[in-house]
C-alpha positions, 0 to 999 in steps of 0.5 A, spaced: 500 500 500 502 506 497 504 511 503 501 518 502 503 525 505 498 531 505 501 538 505 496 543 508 497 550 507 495 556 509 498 560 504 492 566 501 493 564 493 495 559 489 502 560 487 504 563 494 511 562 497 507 558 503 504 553 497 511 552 494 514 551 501 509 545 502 509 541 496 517 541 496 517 538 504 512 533 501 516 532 495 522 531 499 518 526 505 516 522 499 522 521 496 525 518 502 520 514 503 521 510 496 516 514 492 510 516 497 503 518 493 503 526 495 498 532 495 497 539 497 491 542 500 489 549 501 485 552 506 483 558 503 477 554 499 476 552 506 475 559 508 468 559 511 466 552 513 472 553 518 469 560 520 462 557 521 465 551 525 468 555 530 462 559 531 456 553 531 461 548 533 459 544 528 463 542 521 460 543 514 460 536 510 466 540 505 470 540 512 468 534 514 471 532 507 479 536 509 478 532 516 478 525 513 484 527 508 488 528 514 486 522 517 487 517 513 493 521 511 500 517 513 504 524 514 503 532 514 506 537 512 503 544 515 505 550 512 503 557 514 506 565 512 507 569 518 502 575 519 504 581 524 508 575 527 504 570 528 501 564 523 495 566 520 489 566 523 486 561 517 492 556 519 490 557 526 482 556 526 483 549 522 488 546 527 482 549 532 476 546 529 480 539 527 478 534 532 485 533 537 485 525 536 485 525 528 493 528 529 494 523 535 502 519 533 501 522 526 508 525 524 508 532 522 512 537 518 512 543 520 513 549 516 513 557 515 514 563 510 516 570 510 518 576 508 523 577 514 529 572 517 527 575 524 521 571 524 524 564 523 523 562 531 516 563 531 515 555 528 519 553 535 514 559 539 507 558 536 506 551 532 511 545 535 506 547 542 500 547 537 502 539 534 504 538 541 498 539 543 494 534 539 499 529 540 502 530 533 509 527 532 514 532 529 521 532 526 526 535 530 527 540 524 522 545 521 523 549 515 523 557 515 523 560 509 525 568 508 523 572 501 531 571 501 532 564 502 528 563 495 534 566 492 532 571 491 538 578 491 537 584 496 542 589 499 548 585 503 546 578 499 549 575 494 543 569 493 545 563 495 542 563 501 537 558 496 542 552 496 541 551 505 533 552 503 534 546 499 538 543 504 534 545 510 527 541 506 530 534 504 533 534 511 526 536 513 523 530 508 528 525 511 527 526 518 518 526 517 520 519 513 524 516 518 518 518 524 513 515 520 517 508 519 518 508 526 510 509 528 508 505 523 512 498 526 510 500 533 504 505 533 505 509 539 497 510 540 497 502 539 502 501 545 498 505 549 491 501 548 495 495 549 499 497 556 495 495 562 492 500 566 496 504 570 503 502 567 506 508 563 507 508 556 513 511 552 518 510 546 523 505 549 519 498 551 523 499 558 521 504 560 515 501 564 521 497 568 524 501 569 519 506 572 516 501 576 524 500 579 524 507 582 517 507 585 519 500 588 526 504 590 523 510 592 517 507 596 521 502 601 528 507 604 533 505 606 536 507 613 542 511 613 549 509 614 552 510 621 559 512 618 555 517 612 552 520 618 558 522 622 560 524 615 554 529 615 556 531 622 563 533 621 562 537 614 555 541 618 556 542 625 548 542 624 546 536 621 540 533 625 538 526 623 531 525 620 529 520 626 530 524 631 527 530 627 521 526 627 521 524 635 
């Protein structure tokens, strides 16, 4: 069965930077996965079913529609320009609207546009705690791309700032490749269906061992040692052995 990703996008026309940027980190994810089946979603068609799902609480058949693509989807990739600082407002209410488990261990590519450099830190600032939120799983690298990262040659720049974008987005498509190899061998949500009520799940499988040896450790204390004792008296005068403080 072909691996699918869908790049979403909350780019405002067709051929914008926002656009671009996702099918190429989708094509990128694709080819590291040996030829995966990609598509690229626009949100601005979407406009008014996720405007009206925000205020009634209900999605639109239309928008129901996008929510399913996502979830049979096997990776994302999100991609927003930045206005004033900030994602734009379309990117965001789709994620608000978007039920929080369709994302849940779902591997997410994060990326974002704009006119200016200064604006690159705003991936880490405002959307990685948004996918953290809904449980998304997302490559440690993000991809920012400023008008001068397109190649594009301005004052004190020599246009070839273009070959690290490049670079940045196979990154990017290796890493979110590797993520959906790992969770489609052992899916986090599986394993935590799967574990008994209250053990703790996590990545490693021994984790669960391990956390239940420091609980045992830590519910039987041991005594203290005399000699640490006369060690703990030399160096502070005003030690006081905890049974005695509690006499």
């Amino acid at each position: 069965m072909t691996m699918k990703v869908l790049a979403v996008t909350g780019g405002m026309s067709d051929g914008s930077a926002s656009v671009h940027l996702a099918t190429e980190i989708a094509r990128a994810a694709a080819e590291a996965m040996g030829g995966a089946a990609t598509e690229v979603v626009s949100l601005r068609p979407y406009a008014r079913d996720i405007a009206d799902a925000m205020v009634t609480g209900f999605p639109s058949p239309h928008l129901e529609e996008l929510f399913t693509k996502v979830e049979q989807a096997d990776a994302i990739v999100a991609v927003t320009p930045i206005y004033n600082a900030l994602p734009s407002g379309l990117f965001i209410s789709f994620f608000d609207v978007l039920p929080e488990d369709v994302l849940r261990s779902k591997p997410v590519a994060l990326g974002a546009t704009g006119g200016s450099p200064r604006h690159s830190l705003i991936i880490e600032h405002s959307m990685r705690p948004l996918m953290v939120y809904l449980h998304a799983v997302v490559p440690t690298t993000a991809v920012y791309a400023a008008t001068e990262d397109w190649g594009a040659p301005g004052v004190g720049f020599d246009a070839t700032a273009g070959q690290t974008l490049a670079q940045r987005i196979q990154r990017e498509g290796a890493e979110l490749a590797m993520l959906l190899l790992l969770e489609s061998h052992a899916p986090l949500h599986a394993r935590e269906a799967e574990a008994p009520e209250g053990t703790r799940t996590g990545v490693d499988g021994d984790r669960n061992e391990a956390v239940s040896q420091a609980e045992a450790t830590r519910s039987k204390p041991e005594k203290a040692n005399p000699s640490e004792l006369e060690d703990a008296t030399k160096y502070f005068p005003d030690f006081v052995d905890f049974e005695k403080l509690m006499k």
